[in-house]
C-alpha positions as CSV (number, residue, x, y, z in Angstrom):
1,X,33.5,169.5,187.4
2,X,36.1,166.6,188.7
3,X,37.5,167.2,184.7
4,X,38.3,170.8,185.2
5,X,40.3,170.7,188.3
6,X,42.1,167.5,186.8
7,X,42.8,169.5,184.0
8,X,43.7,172.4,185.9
9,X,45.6,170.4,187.9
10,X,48.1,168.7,185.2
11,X,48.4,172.4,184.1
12,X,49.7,173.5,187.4
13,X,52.1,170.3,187.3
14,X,53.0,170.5,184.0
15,X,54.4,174.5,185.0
16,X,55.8,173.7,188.0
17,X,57.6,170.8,186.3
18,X,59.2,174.0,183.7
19,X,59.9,176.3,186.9
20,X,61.8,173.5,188.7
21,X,64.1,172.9,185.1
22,X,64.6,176.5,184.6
23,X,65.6,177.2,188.2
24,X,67.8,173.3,188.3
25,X,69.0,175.4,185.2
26,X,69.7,179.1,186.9
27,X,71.7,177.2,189.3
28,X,74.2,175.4,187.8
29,X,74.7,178.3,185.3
30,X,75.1,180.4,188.7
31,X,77.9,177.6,189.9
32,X,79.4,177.9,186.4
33,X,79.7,181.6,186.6
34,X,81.3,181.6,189.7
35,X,83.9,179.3,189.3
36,X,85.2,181.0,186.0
37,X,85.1,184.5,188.1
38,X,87.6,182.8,190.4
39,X,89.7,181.4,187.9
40,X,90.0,184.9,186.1
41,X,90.8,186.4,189.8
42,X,93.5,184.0,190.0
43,X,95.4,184.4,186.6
44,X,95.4,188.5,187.1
C-alpha cells in the first residue's frame, strides 16, 4: 500500500512540477506581450 501512494505521490509532484513551468511560462510570455503592445501604441 505505502508504494502506491509514493507512487501516486511522485505523480502528483512530477505534474505540479509541469503546471508551475507552463504557468512560470504563461507569464513571462504575458509580460512580453504587453510590452510590445505598448511599444506599437507609442510609434502610431
Amino acid at each position: 500500500m505505502p508504494k502506491q501512494i509514493l507512487a501516486q505521490f511522485n505523480i502528483d509532484m512530477k505534474n505540479y512540477v509541469k503546471l508551475q513551468k507552463k504557468k512560470k511560462i504563461y507569464e513571462i510570455r504575458k509580460k512580453l506581450l504587453k510590452k510590445n503592445l505598448k511599444k506599437r501604441k507609442i510609434k502610431t
